[in-house]
C-alpha positions as CSV (number, residue, x, y, z in Angstrom):
1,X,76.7,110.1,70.3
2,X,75.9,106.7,70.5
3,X,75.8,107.1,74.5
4,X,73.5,110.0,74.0
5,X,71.3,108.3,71.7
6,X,70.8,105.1,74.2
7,X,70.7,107.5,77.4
8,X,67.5,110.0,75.2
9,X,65.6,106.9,74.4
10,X,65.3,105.8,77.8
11,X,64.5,108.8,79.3
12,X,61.7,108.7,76.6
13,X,60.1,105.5,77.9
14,X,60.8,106.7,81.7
15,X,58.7,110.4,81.0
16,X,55.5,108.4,78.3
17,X,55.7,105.9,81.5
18,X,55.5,108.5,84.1
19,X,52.5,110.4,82.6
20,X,50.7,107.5,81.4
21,X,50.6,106.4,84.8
22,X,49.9,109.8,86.1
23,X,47.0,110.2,83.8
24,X,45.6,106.6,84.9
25,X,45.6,107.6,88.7
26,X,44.6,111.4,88.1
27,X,41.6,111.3,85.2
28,X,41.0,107.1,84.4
29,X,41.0,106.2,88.1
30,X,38.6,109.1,89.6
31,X,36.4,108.7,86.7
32,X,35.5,105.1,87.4
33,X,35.2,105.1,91.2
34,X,33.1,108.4,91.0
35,X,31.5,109.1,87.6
36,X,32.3,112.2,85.5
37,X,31.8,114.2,88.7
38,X,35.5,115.1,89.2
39,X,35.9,116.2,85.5
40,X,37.5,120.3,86.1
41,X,39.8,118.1,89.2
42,X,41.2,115.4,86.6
43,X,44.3,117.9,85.5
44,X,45.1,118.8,89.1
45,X,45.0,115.2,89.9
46,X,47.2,114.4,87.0
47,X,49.7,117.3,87.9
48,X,49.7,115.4,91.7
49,X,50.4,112.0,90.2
50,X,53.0,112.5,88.4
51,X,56.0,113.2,91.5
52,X,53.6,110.4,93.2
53,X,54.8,108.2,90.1
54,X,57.9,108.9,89.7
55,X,58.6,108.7,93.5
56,X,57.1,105.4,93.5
57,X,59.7,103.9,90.3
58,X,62.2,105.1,92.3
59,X,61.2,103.3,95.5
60,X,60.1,99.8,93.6
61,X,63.6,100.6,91.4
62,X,65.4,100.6,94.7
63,X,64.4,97.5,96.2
64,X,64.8,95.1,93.4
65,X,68.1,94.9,92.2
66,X,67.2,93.5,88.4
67,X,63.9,94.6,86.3
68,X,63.0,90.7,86.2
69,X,62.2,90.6,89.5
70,X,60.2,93.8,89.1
71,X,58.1,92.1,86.6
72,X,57.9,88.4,88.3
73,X,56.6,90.4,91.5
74,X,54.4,92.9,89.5
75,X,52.8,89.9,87.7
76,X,52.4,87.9,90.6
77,X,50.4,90.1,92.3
78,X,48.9,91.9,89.0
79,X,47.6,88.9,87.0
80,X,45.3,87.2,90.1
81,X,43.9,90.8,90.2
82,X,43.4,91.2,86.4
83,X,41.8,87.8,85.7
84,X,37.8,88.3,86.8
85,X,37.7,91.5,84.6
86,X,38.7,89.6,81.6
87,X,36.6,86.8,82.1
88,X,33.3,88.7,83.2
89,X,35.0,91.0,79.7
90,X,35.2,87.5,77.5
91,X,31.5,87.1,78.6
92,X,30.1,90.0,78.5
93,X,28.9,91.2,82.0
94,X,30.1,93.1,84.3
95,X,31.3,92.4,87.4
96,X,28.7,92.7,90.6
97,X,30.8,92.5,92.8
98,X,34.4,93.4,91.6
99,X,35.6,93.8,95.4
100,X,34.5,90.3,96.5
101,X,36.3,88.8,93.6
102,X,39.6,90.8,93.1
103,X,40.4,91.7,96.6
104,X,40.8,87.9,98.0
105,X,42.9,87.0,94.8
106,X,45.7,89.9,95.8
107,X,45.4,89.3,99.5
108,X,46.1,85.7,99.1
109,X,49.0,86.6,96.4
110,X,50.5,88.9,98.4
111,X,50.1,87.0,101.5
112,X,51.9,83.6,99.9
113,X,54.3,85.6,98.8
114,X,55.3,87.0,102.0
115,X,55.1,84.1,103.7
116,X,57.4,82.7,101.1
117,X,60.0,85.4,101.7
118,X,59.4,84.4,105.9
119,X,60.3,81.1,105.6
120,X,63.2,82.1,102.9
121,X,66.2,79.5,103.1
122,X,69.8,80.5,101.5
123,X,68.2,83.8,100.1
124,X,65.5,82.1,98.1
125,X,61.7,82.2,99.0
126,X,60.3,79.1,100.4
127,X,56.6,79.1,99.1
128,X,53.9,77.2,101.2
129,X,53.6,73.6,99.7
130,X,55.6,74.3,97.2
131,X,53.1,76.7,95.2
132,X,54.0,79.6,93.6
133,X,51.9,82.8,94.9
134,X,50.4,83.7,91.5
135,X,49.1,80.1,91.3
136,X,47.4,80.7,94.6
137,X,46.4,84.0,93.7
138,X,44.4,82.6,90.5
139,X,43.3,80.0,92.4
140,X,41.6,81.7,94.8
141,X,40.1,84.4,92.0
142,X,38.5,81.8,90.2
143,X,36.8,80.6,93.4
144,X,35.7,83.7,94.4
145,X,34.5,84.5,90.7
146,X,32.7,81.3,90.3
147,X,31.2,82.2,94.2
148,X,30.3,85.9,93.9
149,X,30.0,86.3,90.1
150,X,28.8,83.0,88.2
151,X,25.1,82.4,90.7
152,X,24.5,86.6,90.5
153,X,24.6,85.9,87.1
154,X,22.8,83.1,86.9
155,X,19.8,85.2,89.0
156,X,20.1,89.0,86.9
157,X,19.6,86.8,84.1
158,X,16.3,85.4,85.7
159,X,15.1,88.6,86.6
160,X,15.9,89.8,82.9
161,X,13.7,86.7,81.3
């Protein structure tokens, strides 16, 4: 029973997982790239997601062998990316030019960390100067935000006066 009991709440967090994921690619996602357009489409987007989902856990399950690396590699690349929204958020404007400021931020994560699994010595990543790939990552999205979003800012608000 106790077996049981372990083996049902996991499979719990796997299927809330599954179609909260599914529901973020097939309704959230669509909505904010096209508008409310796609509104009678977001259930048979949904019902696609979810085997693209779960198929995807099963291939990111399979090629790390312990959930800590899951997380150190999904943060790496995931809190570069998630830093200009919440700034532009803790300020109160949107982002111009999202693309300009999260795109460089995830190239330059995932690139650093490839290049750190290239140069790999006795199994263990060999990071350029010594840098970790999420530091390079945020380095390079608060560069492009203070680039792109801080002197668009600085000239809406000009506009607006």
């Amino acid at each position: 029973i106790f077996f049981v009991s372990l083996f049902a709440i996991v499979m719990s967090t796997v299927d809330s997982f599954t179609f909260i994921s599914a529901y973020t690619l097939g309704k959230d996602l669509p909505e904010i790239i096209y508008g409310n357009q796609l509104k009678i489409q977001s259930i048979r987007l949904t019902q696609f997601a979810i085997p693209l989902v779960a198929i995807l856990g099963i291939i990111i399950a399979s090629l790390f062998p312990t959930a800590m690396d899951i997380w150190y590699t999904g943060g790496t690349f995931a809190v570069p990316v998630i830093l200009p929204p919440l700034i532009a958020a803790l300020f109160g404007k949107p982002l111009l030019r999202p693309l300009w400021t999260i795109l460089p931020s995830l190239l330059v994560s995932v690139g650093w960390y490839s290049a750190g699994w290239i140069m790999a010595t006795d199994g263990w990543p060999s990071f350029p100067f010594g840098i970790e790939p999420m530091i390079a990552g945020i380095l390079t999205a608060l560069v492009c935000f203070s680039l792109f979003e801080f002197k668009r800012q600085a000239k809406a608000d000009q506009v607006s006066v």
